[in-house]
C-alpha positions as CSV (number, residue, x, y, z in Angstrom):
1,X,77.5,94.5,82.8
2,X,75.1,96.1,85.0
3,X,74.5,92.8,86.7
4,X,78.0,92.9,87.7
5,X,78.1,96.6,88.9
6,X,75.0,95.9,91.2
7,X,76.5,92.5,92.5
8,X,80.1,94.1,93.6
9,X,77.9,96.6,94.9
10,X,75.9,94.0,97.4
11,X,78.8,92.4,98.2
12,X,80.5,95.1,100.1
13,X,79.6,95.3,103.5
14,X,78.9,96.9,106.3
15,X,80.5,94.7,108.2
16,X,83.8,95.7,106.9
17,X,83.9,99.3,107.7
18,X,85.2,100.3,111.5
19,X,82.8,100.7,114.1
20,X,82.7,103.5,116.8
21,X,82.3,101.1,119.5
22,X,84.6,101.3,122.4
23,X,85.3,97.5,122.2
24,X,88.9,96.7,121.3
25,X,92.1,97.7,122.5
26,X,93.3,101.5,122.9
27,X,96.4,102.9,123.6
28,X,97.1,105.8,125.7
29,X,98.5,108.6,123.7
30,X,97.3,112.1,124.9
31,X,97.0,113.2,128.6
32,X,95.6,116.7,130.0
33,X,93.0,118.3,131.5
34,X,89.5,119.8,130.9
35,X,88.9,123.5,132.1
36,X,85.5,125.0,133.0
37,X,84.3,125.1,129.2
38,X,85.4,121.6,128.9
39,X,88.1,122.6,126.4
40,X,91.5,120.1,127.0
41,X,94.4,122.4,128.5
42,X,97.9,121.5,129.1
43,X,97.9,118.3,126.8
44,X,101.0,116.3,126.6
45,X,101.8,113.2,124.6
46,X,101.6,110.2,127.7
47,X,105.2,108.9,128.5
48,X,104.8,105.3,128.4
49,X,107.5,103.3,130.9
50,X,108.3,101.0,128.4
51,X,109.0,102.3,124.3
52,X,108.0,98.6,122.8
53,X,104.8,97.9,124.8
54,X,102.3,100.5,125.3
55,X,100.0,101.2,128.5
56,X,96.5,100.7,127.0
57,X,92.9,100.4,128.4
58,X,90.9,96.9,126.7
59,X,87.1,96.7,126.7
60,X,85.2,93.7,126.0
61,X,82.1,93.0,124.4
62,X,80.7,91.2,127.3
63,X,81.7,94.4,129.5
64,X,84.8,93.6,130.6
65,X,87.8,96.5,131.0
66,X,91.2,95.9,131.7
67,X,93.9,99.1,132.4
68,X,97.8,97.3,131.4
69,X,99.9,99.6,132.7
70,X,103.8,98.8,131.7
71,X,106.7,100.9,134.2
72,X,109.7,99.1,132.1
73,X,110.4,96.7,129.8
74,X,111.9,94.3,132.2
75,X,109.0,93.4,134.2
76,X,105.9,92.5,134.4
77,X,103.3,94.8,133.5
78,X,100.7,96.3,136.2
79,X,96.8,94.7,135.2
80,X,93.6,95.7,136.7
81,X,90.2,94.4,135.4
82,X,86.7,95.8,136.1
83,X,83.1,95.5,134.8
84,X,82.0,98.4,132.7
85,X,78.9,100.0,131.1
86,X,78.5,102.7,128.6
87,X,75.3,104.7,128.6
88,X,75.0,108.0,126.9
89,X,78.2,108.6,126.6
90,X,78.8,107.8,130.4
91,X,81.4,105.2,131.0
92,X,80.9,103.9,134.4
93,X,83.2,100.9,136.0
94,X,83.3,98.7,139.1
95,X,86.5,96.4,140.5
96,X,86.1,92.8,139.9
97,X,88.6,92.5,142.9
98,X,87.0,92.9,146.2
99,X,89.4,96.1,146.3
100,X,87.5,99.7,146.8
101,X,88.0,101.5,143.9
102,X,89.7,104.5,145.1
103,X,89.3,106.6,141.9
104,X,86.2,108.1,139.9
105,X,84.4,105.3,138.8
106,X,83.2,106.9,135.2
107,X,84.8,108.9,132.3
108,X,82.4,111.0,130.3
109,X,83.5,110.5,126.4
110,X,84.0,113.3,124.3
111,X,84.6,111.8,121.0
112,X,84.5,108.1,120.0
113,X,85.7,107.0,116.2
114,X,86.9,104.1,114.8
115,X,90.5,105.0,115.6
116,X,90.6,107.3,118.7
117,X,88.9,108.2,121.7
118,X,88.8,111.3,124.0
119,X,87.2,111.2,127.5
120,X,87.5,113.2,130.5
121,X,87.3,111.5,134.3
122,X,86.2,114.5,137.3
123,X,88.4,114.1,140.4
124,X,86.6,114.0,143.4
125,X,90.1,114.5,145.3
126,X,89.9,118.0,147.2
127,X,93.4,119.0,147.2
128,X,94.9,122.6,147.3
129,X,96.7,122.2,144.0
130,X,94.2,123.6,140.4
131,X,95.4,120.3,138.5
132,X,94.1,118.1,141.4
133,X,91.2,119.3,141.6
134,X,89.9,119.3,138.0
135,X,89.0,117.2,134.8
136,X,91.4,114.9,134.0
137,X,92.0,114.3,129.7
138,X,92.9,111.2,128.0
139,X,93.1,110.5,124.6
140,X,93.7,106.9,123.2
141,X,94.8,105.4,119.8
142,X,92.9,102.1,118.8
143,X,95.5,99.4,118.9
């Protein structure tokens, strides 16, 4: 009977529990911003364009990221794919297009699980308006 407790025990692995690597799908579900002390303000659920297909963000192992980005049902959606890499919590990304990236190129994670993930991205816009000019605060739901 011991045999048996030790073998079930061996057979479980690792392999089966969730990971907290950003590779996967995640589905935008939070949106905000970060004040001074990096505490999220003015957090909203994110109002996706369409209620059956979400606007998500997919990373690849091979370091692929793609943002799919649906503004109704009835169309196509909006796709854009980059490179990425992840170092100490520093998610940085280029265009695979021969575009300029006009945004930030890196989000700074805040949390990473098996099921969500929190990052902030700096705007480097200089507007006149608060909002414009600070953190912005995503949070995503693994698909």
């Amino acid at each position: 009977m011991l045999l048996s407790v030790a073998f079930m025990n061996l057979s479980c692995s690792n392999d089966d529990e969730p990971t907290n690597s950003i590779v996967g799908t995640w589905e935008r579900s939070k949106t905000g911003y970060i004040d001074s002390n990096n505490e999220p303000y003015d957090v909203k659920d994110y109002e996706h364009g369409c209620t059956t297909n979400k606007d998500n963000w997919t990373f690849t192992e091979n370091g692929n990221y793609t943002i799919t980005e649906y503004y109704n049902c009835d169309s196509e959606p909006y796709t854009e794919n980059f490179n990425y890499t992840l170092t100490d919590k520093i998610l940085s990304y280029t265009s695979q297009s021969n575009e300029v990236v006009t945004m930030n190129n890196s989000f700074t994670i805040i949390s990473l699980t098996a099921t969500h993930l929190k990052v902030k991205q700096t705007n480097n816009k200089l507007s006149k308006s608060t909002k414009d000019s600070s953190n912005r605060y995503y949070e995503f739901v693994r698909k």
